[in-house]
Legacy VTK file of the C-alpha trace (Angstrom):
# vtk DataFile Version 3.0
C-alpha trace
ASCII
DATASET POLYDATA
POINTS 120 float
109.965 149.974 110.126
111.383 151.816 107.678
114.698 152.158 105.912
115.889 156.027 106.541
118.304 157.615 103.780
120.841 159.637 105.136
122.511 163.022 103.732
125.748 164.108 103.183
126.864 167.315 104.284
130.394 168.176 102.892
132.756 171.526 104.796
134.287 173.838 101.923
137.306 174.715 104.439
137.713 170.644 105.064
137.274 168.412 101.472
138.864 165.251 103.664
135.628 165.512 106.492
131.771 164.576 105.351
128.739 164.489 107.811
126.617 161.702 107.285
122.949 162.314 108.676
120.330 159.827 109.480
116.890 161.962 110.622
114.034 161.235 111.919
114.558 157.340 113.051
111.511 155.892 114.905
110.541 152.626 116.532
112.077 149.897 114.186
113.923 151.767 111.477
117.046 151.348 110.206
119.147 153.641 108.333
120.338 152.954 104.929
124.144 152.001 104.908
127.125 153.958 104.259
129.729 152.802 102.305
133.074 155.155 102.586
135.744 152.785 103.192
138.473 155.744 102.449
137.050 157.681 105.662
138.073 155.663 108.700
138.185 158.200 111.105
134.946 158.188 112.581
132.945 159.907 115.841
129.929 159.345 116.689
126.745 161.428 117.762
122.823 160.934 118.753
120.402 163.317 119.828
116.602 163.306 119.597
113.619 162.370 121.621
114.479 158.706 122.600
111.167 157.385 124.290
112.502 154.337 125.875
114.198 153.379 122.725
117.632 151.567 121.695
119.752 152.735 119.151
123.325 150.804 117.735
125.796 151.580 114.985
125.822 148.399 113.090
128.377 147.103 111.110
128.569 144.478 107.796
131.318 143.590 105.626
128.491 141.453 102.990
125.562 144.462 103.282
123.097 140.819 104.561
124.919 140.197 108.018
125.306 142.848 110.531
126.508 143.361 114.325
126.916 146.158 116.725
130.239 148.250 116.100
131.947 148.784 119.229
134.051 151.777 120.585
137.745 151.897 121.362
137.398 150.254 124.929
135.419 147.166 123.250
132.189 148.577 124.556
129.140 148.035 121.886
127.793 151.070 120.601
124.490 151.157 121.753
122.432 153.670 123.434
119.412 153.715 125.373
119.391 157.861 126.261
121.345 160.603 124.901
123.800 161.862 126.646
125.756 164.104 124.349
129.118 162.282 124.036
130.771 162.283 120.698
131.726 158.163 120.363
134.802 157.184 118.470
134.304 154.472 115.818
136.813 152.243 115.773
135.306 149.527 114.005
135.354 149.977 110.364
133.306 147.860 108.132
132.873 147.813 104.437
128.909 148.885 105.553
127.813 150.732 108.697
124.009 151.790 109.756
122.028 153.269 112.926
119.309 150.786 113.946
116.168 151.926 116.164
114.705 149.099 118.270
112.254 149.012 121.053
110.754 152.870 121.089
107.567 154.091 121.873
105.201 156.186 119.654
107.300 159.841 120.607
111.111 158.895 119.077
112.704 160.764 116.474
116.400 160.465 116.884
119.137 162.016 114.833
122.353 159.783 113.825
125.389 162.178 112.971
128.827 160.344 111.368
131.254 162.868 110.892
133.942 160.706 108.768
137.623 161.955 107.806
139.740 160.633 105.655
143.982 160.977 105.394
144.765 163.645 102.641
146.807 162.265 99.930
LINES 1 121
120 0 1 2 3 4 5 6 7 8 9 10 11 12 13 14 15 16 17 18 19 20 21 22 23 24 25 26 27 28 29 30 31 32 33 34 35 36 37 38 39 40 41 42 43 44 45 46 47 48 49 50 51 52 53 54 55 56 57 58 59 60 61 62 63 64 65 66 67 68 69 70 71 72 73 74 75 76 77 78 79 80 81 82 83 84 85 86 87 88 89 90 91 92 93 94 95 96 97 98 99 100 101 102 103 104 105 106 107 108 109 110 111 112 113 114 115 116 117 118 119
């Protein structure tokens, strides 16, 4: 139950696009939340051993309160096995997080947020 930092990769060829990583969730961890309201396009990737486990993009506007972001269709985003699919983020709060709930002893799951913003 731990609270996971994330890194920030930034692309030489693309200032306007960062990749946020979360590594190495387990059972019960959350990552530590993101703040980059400038960057609202969003997609959405999770890979990883998952080990019966459920993971959710979370969203707050306070950094106390949070919910489940959902996709374009309304769906939640919330996984229970990888499947490979980059997810669109549609949802943007002031804060967003990966959350890790109900795993066995084996997860390790990777969160990747590759974020874009408008150029000026």
């Amino acid at each position: 139950m731990a609270v996971i930092d994330y890194t920030v990769t930034e692309f030489d060829a693309h200032p306007h696009v960062l990749l946020v990583t979360w590594s190495g969730l387990t059972n019960g961890d959350t990552g530590r939340p993101i703040e980059f309201l400038e960057h609202a396009d969003r997609t959405l990737t999770i890979i990883g051993t998952w080990d019966t486990t459920t993971v959710a993009l979370e969203g707050s506007n306070d950094g106390t309160t949070y919910g489940t972001v959902k996709d374009a269709d309304g769906a939640a985003l919330s996984w229970t096995a990888e499947d490979n699919v980059p997810y669109i983020v549609r949802e943007i709060t002031r804060y967003q997080r990966p959350t890790c709930t109900a795993g066995g002893g084996s997860t390790d799951i990777d969160v990747h947020l590759l974020i874009g913003r408008t150029r000026p």
